[in-house]
C-alpha positions in Angstrom: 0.0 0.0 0.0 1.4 3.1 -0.9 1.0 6.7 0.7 0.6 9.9 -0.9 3.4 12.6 -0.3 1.5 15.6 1.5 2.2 18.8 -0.8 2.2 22.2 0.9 1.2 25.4 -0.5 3.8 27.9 -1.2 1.7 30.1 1.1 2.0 27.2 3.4 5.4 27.0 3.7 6.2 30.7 3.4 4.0 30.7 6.8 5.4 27.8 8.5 9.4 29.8 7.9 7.7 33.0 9.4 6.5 31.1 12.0 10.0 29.0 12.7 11.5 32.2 12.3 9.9 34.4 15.3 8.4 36.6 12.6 4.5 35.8 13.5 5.1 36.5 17.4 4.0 39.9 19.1 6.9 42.2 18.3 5.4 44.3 21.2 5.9 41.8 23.5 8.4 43.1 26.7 11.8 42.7 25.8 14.4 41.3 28.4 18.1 39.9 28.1 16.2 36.4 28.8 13.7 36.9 25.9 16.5 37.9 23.6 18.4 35.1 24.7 15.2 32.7 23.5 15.0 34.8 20.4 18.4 34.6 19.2 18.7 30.6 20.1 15.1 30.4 18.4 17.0 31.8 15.1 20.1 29.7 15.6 22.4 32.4 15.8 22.3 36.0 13.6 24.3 37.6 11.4 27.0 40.1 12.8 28.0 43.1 10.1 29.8 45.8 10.0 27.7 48.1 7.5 26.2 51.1 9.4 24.5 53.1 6.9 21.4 52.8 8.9 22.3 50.2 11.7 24.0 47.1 12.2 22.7 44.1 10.9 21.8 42.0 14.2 20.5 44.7 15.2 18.2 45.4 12.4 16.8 42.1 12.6 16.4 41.9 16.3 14.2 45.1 15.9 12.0 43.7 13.6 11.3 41.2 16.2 10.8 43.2 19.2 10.2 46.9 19.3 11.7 47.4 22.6 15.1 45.8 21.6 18.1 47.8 22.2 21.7 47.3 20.9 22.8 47.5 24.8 21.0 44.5 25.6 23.1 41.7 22.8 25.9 43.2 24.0 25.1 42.6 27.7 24.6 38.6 26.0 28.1 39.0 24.3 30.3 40.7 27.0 28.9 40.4 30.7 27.0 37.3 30.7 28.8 35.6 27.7 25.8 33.2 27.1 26.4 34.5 22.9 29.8 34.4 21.7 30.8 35.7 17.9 31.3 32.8 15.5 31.3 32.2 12.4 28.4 30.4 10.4 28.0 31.2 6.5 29.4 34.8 7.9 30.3 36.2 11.4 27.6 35.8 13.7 26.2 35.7 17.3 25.9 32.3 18.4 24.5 30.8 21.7 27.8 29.8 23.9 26.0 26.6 24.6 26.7 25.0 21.2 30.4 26.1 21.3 31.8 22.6 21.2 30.2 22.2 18.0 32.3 24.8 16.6 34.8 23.0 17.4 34.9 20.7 13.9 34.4 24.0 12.0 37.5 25.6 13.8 39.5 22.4 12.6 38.1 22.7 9.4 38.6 26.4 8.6 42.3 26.3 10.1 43.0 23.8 7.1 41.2 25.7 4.8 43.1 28.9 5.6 46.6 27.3 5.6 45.7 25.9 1.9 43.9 29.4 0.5 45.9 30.9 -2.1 45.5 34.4 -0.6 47.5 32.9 2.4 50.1 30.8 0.2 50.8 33.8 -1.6 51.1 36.2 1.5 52.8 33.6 3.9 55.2 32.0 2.0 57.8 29.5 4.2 57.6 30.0 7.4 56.9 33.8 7.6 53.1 32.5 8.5 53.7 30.5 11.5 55.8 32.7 12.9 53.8 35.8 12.6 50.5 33.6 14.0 52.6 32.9 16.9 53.8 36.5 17.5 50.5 37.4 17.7 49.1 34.8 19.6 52.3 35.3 22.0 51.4 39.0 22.8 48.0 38.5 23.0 48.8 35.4 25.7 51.5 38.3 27.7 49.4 41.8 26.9 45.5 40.9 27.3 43.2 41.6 24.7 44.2 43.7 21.3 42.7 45.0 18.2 44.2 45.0 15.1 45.1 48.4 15.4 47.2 47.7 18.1 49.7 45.9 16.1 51.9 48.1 13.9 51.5 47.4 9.9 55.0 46.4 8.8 54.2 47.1 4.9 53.1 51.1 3.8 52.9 49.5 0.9 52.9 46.3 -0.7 50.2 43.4 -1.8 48.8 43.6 1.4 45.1 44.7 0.1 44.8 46.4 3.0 45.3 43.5 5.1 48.4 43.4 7.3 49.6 40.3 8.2 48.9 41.0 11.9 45.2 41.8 10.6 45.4 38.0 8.7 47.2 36.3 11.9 43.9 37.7 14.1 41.5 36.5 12.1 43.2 33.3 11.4 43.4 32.7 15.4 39.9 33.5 15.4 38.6 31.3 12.9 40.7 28.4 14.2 39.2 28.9 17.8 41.9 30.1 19.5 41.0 33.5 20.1 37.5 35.0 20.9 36.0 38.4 20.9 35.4 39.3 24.3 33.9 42.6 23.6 34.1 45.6 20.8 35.4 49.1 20.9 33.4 51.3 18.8 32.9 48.1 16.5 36.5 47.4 16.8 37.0 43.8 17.7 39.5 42.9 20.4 41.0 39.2 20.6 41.5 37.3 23.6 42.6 33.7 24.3 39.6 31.7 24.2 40.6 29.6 27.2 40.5 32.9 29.3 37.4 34.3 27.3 35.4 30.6 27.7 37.3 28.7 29.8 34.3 26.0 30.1 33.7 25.5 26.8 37.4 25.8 25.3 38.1 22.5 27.8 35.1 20.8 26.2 36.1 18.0 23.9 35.3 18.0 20.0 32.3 16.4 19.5 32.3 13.0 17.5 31.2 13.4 13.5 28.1 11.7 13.8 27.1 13.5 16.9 27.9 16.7 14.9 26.0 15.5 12.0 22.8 15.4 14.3 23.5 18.2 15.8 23.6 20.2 12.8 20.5 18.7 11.0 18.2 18.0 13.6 18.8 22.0 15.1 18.7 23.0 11.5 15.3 21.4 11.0 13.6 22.7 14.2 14.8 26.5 12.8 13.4 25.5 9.2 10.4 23.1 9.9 10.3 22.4 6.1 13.8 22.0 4.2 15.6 20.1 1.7 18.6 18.5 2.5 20.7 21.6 1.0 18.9 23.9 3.1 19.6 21.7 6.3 23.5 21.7 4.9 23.5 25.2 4.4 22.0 26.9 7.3 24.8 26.3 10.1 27.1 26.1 6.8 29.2 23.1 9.5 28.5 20.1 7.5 28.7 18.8 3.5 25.1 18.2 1.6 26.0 14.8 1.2 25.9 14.3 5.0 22.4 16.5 5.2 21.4 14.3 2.6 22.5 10.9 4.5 20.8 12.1 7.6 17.1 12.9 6.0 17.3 9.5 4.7 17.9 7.8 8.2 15.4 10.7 10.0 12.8 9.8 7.4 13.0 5.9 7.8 12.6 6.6 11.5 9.3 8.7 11.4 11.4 12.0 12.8 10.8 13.6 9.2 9.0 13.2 6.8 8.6 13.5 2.4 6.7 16.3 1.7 6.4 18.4 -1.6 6.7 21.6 -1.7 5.0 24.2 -4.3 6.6 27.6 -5.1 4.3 31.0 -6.1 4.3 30.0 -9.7 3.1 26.8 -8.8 6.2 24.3 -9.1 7.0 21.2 -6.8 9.3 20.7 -5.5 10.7 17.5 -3.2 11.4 18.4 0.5 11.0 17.2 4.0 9.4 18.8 6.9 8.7 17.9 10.6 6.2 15.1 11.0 3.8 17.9 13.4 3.9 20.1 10.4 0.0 20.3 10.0 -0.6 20.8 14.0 2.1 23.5 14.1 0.7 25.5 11.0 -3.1 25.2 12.7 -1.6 26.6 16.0 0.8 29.6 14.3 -0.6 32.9 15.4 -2.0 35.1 12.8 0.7 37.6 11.2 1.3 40.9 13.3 -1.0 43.5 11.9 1.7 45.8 11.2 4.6 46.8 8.4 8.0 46.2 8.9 11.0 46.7 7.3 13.8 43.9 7.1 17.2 43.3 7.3 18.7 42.5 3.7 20.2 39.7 5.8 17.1 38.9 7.8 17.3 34.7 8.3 14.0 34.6 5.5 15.7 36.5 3.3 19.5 34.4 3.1 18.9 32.2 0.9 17.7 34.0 -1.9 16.3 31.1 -4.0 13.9 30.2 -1.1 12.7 33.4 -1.1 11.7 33.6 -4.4 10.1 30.1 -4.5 8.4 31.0 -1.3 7.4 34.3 -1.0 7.7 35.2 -5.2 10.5 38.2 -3.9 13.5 38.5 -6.0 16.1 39.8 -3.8 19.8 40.7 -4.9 22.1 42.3 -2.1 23.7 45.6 -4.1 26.0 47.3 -1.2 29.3 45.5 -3.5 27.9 46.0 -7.0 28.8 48.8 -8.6 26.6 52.1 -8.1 25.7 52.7 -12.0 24.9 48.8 -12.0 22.9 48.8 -9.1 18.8 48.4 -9.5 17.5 49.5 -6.3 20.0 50.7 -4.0 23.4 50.3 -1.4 21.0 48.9 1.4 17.9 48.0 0.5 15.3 47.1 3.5 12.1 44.5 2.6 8.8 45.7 3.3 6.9 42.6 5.1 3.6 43.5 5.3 1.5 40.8 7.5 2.9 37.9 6.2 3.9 39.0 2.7 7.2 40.7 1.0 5.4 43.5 -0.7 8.0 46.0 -1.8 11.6 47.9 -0.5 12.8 50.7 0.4 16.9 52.5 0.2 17.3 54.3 3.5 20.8 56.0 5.0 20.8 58.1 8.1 22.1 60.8 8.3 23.4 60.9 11.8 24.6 64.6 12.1 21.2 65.6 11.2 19.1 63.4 12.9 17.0 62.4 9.5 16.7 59.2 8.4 16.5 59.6 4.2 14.2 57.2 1.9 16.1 57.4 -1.4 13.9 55.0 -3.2 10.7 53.4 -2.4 9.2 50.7 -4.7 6.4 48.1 -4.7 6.0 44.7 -5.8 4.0 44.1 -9.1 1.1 44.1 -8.3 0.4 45.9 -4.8 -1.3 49.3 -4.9 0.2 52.0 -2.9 -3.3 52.1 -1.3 -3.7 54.8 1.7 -4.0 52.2 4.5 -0.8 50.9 3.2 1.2 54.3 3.0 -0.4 54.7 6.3 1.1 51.4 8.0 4.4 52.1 6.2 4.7 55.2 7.6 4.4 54.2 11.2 7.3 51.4 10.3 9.0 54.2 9.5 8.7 55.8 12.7 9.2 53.2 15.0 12.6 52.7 12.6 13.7 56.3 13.2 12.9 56.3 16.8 15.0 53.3 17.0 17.6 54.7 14.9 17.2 58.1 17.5 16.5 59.9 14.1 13.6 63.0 14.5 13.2 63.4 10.8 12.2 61.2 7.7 12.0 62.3 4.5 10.4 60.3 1.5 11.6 60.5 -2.1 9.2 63.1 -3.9 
């Protein structure tokens, strides 16, 4: 007797990611440093960057998630209580200091992939590498924490691109696990040993591969709800498809997932797997905020940008590295979500100095009006942006 694969609605699954993704809970719930905490290990972990020209990323994406979130309180997570630490996942992120050991493999793993990258072949030729790691590492051991700046750049000139060796040695340590950021300096990040920054969780051993492997897939899952093997793979970016692939196999057999298909807005299947409660958790998901709000371009529903075109039919292309003349929107270009739908962007800077937060460019999807209620409910996720942002001023393009 065979069995039907259950196929979900792109609207289905596009709701079940909100959902997974904190996006259909009260943002005006009250914030503390214990309901960030839940937030963040909710997500998994997010994304850490250093563009400011409105805020920082993680902080962007926090505030879409609760208006009373303040910068102050991730850092008091990162620096006093230490329960976040900064790691790496597809990019620098905050991560919760409880799955620290399985960094470990990726720490391994990214000190191989360093030693064998071109860029450090071609800058570190002989020996010269080790020995300036180990400087580094040796007057970070003697001195306390340092920032690059700091350490003196040997080379005015030269094919440095910018990067002293110093610079490369730091983030080297860091990606191999044997220096942490303890705090920031105007952004600036300082290295420590990581035995003196997490003591606990630097003695921890590395966990075995196949504990790893369910580590990865099984959180990855219960952050996505409905995924493909790839997407499992892909969203701690710690483990190889094939692996992701291997493990939805063996989950499946044992009831823990199960085949699903999966249609996109223009009406493609596509095969997936999603939790075996999928049905019960979509028929419990609260109804979308009533409320617009604007997004981080590297909010978790927007990362992988194939997803969020089969899901949510919005075609997103991050444009801060392409060329200005060759850009079609803008430098930093915020998602509108409206309820539960992506219905247009927006290109905002802030100016600081003047207290006005500019919209260069405004556009909506095909399709959606610019209707008053909607300009209306825009307008106030403007506001509650700019009062976040401590700007007193917006001004729309004309």
């Amino acid at each position: 007797m065979t069995h039907s694969i259950p196929t979900l609605t792109a609207d289905q699954a596009a709701r079940l990611f909100l959902g997974a993704q904190g996006l259909l809970d009260d943002p005006a719930r009250r914030v503390t440093t214990a309901s960030l905490q839940k937030l963040i290990e909710t997500l998994g972990f997010v994304q850490v960057d250093t563009i400011n020209v409105v805020a920082r990323a993680h902080d962007l994406t926090l505030a879409s998630r609760l208006d009373g979130y303040r910068p102050e309180q991730l850092r008091t997570l990162l620096e006093d209580k230490r329960s976040l630490f900064e790691g790496f996942t597809h990019d620098a992120s905050a991560v919760p200091t409880a799955w620290f050991a399985h960094w470990k493999p990726r720490f391994a793993r990214d000190r191989d992939r360093m030693h064998a990258h071109a860029w450090w072949q071609h800058h570190f030729r002989g020996t010269e590498g080790g020995r300036v790691v180990a400087d580094v590492k040796a007057r970070i051991e003697r001195e306390g924490p340092l920032k690059s700046s700091d350490f003196e750049h040997p080379e005015k000139r030269g094919p440095w691109w910018g990067w002293k060796p110093q610079k490369a040695a730091l983030d080297f340590l860091w990606r191999s696990g044997e220096l942490m950021i303890p705090r920031r300096e105007g952004f600036q990040k300082l290295y420590d040993l990581t035995e003196r920054v997490l003591p606990e969780q630097h003695a921890l051993p590395c966990p075995d591969p196949a504990d790893h492997v369910e580590w990865a897939c099984a959180g990855a899952a219960e952050r996505l709800w409905v995924f493909t093997p790839k997407e499992l793979a892909d969203f701690w970016a710690s483990i190889e498809a094939t692996e992701a692939k291997a493990w939805c196999s063996a989950a499946a057999k044992a009831g823990r997932i199960v085949p699903v298909a999966v249609e996109s807005v223009k009406g493609e299947l596509r095969p997936a797997y999603a939790l075996p409660d999928w049905e019960t958790r979509l028929a419990k998901l609260p109804e979308p905020p009533q409320r617009t709000r604007l997004l981080c371009p590297f909010d978790p529903i927007l990362r992988d940008r194939t997803r969020a075109l089969r899901r949510f039919g919005f075609d997103y292309r991050f444009e801060a590295f392409v060329p200005e003349p060759k850009r079609q929107y803008g430098y930093f270009v915020l998602p509108i979500l409206e309820g539960d739908r992506l219905v247009g962007r927006l290109d905002p800077k802030l100016h600081r100095d003047q207290g006005l937060l500019e919209i260069k460019g405004l556009w909506w999807e095909t399709g959606v009006r610019a209707t008053k209620a909607r300009r209306r409910a825009l307008d106030e996720a403007l506001a509650r942006l700019a009062s976040f942002l401590g700007a007193d001023r917006i001004q729309l393009p004309t």
